[in-house]
C-alpha positions, 0 to 999 in steps of 0.5 A, a space after each residue: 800198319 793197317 789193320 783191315 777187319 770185316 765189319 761184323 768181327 766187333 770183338 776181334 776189333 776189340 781184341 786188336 786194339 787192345 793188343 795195339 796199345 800193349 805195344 804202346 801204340 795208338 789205334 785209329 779205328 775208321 768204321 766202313 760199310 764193309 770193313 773196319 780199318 785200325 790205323 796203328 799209330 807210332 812204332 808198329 814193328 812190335 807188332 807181328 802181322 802175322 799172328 795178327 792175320 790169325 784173329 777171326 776177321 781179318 782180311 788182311 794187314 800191311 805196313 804203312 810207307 809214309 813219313 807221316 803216318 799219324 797225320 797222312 789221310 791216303 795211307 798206302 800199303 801192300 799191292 797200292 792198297 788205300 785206306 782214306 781216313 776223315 779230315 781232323 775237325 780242330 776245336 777251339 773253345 771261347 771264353 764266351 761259350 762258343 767254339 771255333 771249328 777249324 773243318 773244310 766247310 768253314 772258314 776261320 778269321 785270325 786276326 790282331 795285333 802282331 804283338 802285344 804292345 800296351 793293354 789299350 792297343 791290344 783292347 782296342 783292336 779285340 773289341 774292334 774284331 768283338 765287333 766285326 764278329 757279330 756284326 757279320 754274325 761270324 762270332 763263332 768263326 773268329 779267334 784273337 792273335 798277339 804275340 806275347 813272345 816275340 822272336 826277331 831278326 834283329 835282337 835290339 828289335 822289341 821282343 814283347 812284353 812276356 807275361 805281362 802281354 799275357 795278362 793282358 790277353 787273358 783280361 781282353 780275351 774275357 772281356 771280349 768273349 774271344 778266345 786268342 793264340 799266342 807263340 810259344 818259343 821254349 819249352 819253359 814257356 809251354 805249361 804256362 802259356 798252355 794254362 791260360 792262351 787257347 791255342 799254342 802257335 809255333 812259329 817258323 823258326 822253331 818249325 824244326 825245334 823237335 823238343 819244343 814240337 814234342 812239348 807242346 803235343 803233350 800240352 793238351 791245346 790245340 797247336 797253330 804250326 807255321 812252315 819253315 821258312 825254307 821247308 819243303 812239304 815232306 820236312 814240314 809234314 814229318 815234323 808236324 808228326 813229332 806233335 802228333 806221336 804226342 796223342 795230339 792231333 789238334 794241328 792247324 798248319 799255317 802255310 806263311 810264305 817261303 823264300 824264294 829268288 824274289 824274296 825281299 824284292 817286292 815283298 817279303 816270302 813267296 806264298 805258296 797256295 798251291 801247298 793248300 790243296 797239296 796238304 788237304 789231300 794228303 793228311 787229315 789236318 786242316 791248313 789256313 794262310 799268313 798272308 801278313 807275314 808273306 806279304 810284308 806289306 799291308 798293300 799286298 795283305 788283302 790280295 793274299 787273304 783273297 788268294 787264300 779264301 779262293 784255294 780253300 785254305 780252311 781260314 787266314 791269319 792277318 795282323 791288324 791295328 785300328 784305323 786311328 792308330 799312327 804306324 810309326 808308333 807300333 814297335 812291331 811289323 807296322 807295314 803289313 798290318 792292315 786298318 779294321 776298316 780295310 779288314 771288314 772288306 776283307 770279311 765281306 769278301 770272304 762271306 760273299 764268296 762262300 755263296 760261289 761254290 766254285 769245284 775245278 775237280 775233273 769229273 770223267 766221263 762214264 
C-alpha cells in the first residue's frame, strides 16, 4: 500500500505510521519536495484505506501490485500512479575499521578461495588481496570469500572443512583487516556463522530454500543472494522477499549464470548481464557478478568480470588462488580460479574505467 501525505501534515505521518506498525507492518517513509510517501511494507490488508483518507493531509491511498514490494523501486498503483524510492546502500564493516558500500557509485571486488582448504592457502591468498587493496587504494571496497560449507554435485566431492574453515576465516580476517562471506547452507548453520562471517551468502541451490531465506533475514547480517540456477527474475525477486519481510533489507543479489541450450558446451552457465540493468530498475537493492561460477573456466573468468564492470554491476565475485600454487592440488573448482597476478589486471581494468563515464540512456528531445 502507498500511503501519500502533504509534506507539511508531520503529525498526520506520524499518526499513520504508527497505525502501520499496529497492524504489524512496516513504514517506508520517503520524503519529497511535495509529498511525503509511506511505503507499507507486508500484509496491508488490515489496513482500511479509507479511514486512512480521513487523516488530515492525505491526497490519496492505493494498493500496491508487485510480487515484491518490500524490495521493488517503481511501485505501481491506482491510475499508474508511481512512487520512486532511493537505491538500498548495503554495509559491510571490517575488522580494520572500514566499511565496504555495495551503492551504484562504487564498485566492489570479492575475491578468494572457493573453499577453504588449509590455513596457509587460505592466508596466502588474503594477504595477496590485503595487498592488492592498498596498493591500489581500494581497501575500503574489497571483502574475502571462502566457503567453509560447501554443497557439491557429487557427494564424494569435498564438502569444506566446517567450522574449522571458519576459525580459519575469523583468524585471516583479522590479520588482514578484510572482512569475508561465507555460504550458509541450514538453518542450524545460521546463529553461528552469523556470529562471526560478516556477510551471509546463500547459494543457488538454496535460492528457493524459503526457510533458510527467512533464517537468515532475521540473522542480522547482510546477506549475498545468488540466482537460481534456472530461475526466472520474478522467482528470483519474489523470493529475495522472504528475506526482506524479515526487516532485512541489507540484499546484495549476485547474478551467477543460468543454464541455457549451451550450457556445458563451452562453458559452464549463461551469464545473463542483461538482468543487471534489469534488477536496478526495479528494485532498490543493489546486484553484482559471479563471473567464476558462470564461466567454469579461469580463461573466461576476466571477460565476464569485463562484461560485468562495463553493464554497472555494483561489483564482482571472483575465485582466486596465488600465482605459486599447483591447480591440481586445490580439492575445489580449480579451473576457474584465477592467479592474483591475472586478478591485479582485472582491478586495474576496473579502475581505468571508472575514469569513462559511459551513459547509452536516451535523452528525447525537448
Amino acid at each position: 500500500m502507498i500511503i501519500e501525505i502533504e509534506k507539511e501534515y508531520v503529525e498526520t505521518v506520524e499518526q499513520i505510521t504508527n497505525l502501520v506498525r499496529s497492524k504489524k507492518c512496516r513504514p517506508d517513509v520517503l520524503y519529497g519536495d511535495f509529498y511525503t510517501v509511506i511505503a507499507v511494507e507486508g500484509d496491508a490488508t488490515q489496513l482500511d484505506t479509507q479511514y486512512i483518507e480521513t487523516y488530515p493531509g492525505v491526497v490519496r491511498t492505493w494498493r500496491i501490485s508487485s510480487s515484491y514490494k518490500t524490495i521493488s523501486r517503481k511501485v505501481i498503483g491506482e491510475n499508474s500512479q508511481k512512487v520512486e524510492r532511493d537505491r538500498r546502500h548495503v554495509k559491510v564493516p571490517g575488522p580494520d575499521g572500514q566499511i565496504r558500500v555495495f551503492k551504484d557509485s562504487q564498485f566492489i571486488f570479492i575475491a578468494g578461495p572457493c573453499a577453504v582448504e588449509s590455513y596457509d592457502h587460505t592466508a596466502s591468498i588474503a594477504e595477496g588481496l590485503a595487498k592488492l587493496a592498498d596498493k591500489y587504494n581500494i581497501r575500503d571496497r574489497m571483502i574475502l570469500r571462502g566457503g567453509a560449507f560447501k554443497p557439491r554435485t557429487r557427494p564424494w566431492d569435498f564438502r569444506g572443512l566446517g567450522e574449522e574453515a571458519l576459525d580459519i576465516l575469523d583468524k585471516v580476517s583479522e590479520n588482514t583487516g578484510l572482512p569475508y562471506v561465507t555460504e550458509v547452507m541450514s538453518i542450524t548453520q545460521v546463529d553461528e556463522v552469523a556470529s562471526r562471517a560478516d556477510m551471509l551468502q546463500i547459494g543457488t541451490r538454496n535460492f528457493q530454500n524459503f526457510n533458510l531465506l527467512e533464517a537468515v533475514g532475521k540473522a542480522g547480517k547482510p546477506i549475498l543472494y545468488k540466482r537460481g540456477v534456472a530461475a526466472e527474475l520474478e522467482e528470483w525477486l519474489s523470493a529475495a522477499e522472504y528475506i526482506a519481510l524479515q526487516g532485512n533489507k541489507d540484499i546484495v543479489l549476485c547474478e551467477r549464470g543460468v543454464k541455457s541450450t549451451t550450457h556445458g558446451d563451452y562453458n559452464r552457465s549463461h551469464l545473463d548481464l542483461d538482468v543487471v540493468p534489469a534488477i536496478k530498475d526495479r528494485t532498490i537493492l543493489p546486484v553484482i557478478v559471479d563471473p567464476s561460477h558462470s564461466a567454469g573456466i579461469a580463461d573466461l573468468v576476466p571477460y565476464q568480470f569485463c562484461g560485468a564492470s562495463v553493464f554497472k554491476a555494483n561489483g564482482a565475485m571472483v575465485e582466486v588462488i596465488t600465482d605459486d600454487i599447483e591447480r591440481k592440488s586445490i580439492r575445489c573448482d580449480a579451473r576457474q580460479a584465477l592467479r592474483l597476478s591475472v586478478y591485479e589486471k582485472l582491478i586495474q581494468f576496473q579502475l581505468e574505467s571508472e575514469k569513462i563515464k559511459l551513459d547509452f540512456t536516451e535523452h528525447p528531445l525537448n
